[in-house]
C-alpha positions as CSV (number, residue, x, y, z in Angstrom):
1,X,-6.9,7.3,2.8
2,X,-4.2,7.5,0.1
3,X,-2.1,4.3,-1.1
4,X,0.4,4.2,-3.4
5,X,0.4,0.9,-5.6
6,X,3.1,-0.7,-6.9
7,X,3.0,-4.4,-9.4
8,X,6.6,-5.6,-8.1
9,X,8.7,-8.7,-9.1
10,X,9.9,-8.0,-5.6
11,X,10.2,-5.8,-3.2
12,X,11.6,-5.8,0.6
13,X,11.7,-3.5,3.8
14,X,14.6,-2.8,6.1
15,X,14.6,-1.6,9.6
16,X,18.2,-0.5,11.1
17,X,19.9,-2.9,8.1
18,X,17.4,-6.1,9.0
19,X,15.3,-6.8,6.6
20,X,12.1,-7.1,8.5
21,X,9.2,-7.8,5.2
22,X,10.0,-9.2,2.0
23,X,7.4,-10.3,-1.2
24,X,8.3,-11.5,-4.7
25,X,5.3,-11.2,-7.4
26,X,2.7,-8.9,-6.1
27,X,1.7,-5.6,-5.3
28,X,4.0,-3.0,-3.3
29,X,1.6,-0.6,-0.7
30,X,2.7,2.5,0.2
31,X,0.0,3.6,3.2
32,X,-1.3,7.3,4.4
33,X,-4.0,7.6,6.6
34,X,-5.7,10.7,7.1
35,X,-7.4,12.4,10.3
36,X,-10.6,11.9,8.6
37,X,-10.4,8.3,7.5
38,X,-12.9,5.3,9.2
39,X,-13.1,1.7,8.8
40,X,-15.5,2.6,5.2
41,X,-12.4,3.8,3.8
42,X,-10.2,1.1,4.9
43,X,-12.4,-1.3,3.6
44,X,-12.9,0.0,0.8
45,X,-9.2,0.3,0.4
46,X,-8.3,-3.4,1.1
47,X,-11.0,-4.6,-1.5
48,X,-9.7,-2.4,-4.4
49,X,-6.0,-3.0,-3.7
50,X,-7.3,-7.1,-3.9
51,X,-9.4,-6.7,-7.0
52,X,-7.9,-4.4,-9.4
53,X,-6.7,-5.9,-12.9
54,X,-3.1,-5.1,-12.6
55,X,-1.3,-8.0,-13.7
56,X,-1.4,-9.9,-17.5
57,X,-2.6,-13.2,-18.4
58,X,-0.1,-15.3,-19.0
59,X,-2.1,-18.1,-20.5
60,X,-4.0,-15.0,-23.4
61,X,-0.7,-13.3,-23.6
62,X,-2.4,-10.2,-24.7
63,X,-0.7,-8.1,-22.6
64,X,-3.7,-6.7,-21.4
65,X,-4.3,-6.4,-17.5
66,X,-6.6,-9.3,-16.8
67,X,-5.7,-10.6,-13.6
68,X,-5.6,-9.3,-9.6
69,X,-3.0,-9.9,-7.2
70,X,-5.1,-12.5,-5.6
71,X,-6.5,-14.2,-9.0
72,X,-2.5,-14.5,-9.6
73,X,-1.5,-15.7,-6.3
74,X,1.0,-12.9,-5.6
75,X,2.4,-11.6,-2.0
76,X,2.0,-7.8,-0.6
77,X,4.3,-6.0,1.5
78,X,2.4,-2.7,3.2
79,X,4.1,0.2,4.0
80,X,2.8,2.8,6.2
81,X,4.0,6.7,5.0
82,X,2.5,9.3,7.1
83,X,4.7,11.4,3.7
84,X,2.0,11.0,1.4
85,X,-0.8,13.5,3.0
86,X,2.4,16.2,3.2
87,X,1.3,19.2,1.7
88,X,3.8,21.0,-0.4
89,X,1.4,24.5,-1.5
90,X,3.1,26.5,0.8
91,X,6.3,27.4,2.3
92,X,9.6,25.2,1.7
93,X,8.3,22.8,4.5
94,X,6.0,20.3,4.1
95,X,3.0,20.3,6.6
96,X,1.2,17.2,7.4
97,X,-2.0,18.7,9.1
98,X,-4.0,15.9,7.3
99,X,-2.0,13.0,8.2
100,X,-4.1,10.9,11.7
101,X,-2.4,11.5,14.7
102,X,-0.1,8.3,15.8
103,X,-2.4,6.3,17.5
104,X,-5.4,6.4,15.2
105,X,-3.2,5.8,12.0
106,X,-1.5,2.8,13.5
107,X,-4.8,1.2,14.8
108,X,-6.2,1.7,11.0
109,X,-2.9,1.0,9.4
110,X,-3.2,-2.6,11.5
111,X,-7.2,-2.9,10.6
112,X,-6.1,-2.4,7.0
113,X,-3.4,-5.1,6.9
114,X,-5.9,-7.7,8.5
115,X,-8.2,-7.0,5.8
116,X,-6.1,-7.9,3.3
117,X,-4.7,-10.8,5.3
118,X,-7.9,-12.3,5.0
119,X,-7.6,-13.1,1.3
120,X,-5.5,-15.5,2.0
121,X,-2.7,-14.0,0.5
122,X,1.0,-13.4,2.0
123,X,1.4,-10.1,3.3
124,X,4.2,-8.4,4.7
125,X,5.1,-5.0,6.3
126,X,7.6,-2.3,7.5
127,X,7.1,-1.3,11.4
128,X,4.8,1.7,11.7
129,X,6.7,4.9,13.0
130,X,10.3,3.3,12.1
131,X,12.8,5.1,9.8
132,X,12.6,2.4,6.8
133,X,14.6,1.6,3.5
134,X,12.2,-0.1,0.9
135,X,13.9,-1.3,-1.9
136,X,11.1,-1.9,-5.3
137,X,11.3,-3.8,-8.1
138,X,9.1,-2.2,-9.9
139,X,7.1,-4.1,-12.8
140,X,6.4,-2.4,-15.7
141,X,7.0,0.4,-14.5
142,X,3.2,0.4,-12.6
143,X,2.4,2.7,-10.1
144,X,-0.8,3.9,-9.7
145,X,-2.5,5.9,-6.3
146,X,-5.7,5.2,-5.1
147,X,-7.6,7.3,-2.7
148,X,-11.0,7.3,-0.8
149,X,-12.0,10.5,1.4
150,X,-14.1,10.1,4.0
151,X,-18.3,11.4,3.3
152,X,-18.9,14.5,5.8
């Protein structure tokens, strides 16, 4: 499982012109799941994506990253992107041989989100499958990728 993480001061998702998920503060999840992947990885996934220091403490003003997306309150919006297990070695084309098929990635792309609704927090998302525009505010700039592979 690969996710892309954003710190945003907003971000929002459009389907066909409609915006259809929309966050201010918080973290911006971009969402591949892999052939491999289980509910450990998910899990995993969700509680790192909930507990990484990637925001500053306003109240030390260090500038160092203290707090997590749920110490500080903030909102996700999760994006699912088959994209990010393309692999580009070979050939001018990617190939996504590593990406789940459909129906497996949606039902762990689904388990995922209700993981990380359960911390309370708001979170958003784009429509799985759909052709999406995503438009980042990205804080900082921070973007960092995360990935767990499954144990064989």
């Amino acid at each position: 499982m690969r996710v892309i993480i954003q710190r945003v001061n907003a971000s929002e998702v459009r389907v066909n012109g409609e915006i259809i998920g929309q966050i201010k503060r918080g973290l911006n999840l971009l969402v591949g799941i892999a052939e491999t992947d289980t509910e450990i990885e998910l899990n995993w996934m969700a509680r790192k994506c909930l507990e990484l220091r990637l925001f500053p403490d306003p109240e030390t003003n260090t500038g160092k990253w203290e707090k997590s997306v749920q110490e500080i309150g903030g909102e996700l919006l999760v994006i699912s992107q088959f994209t990010l297990y393309g692999d580009c070695r070979k050939g001018r084309r990617p190939s996504f041989d590593r990406s789940a098929p459909p129906d497996q990635a949606q039902n762990l792309y689904q388990r995922f989100i209700e993981q990380l609704r359960l911390s309370g927090l708001k979170v958003e998302t784009g429509k799985f499958g759909a052709m999406m525009q995503v438009l980042i505010e990205n804080d900082g700039p921070v973007t960092l990728t995360l990935e767990k592979e499954a144990n064989p």
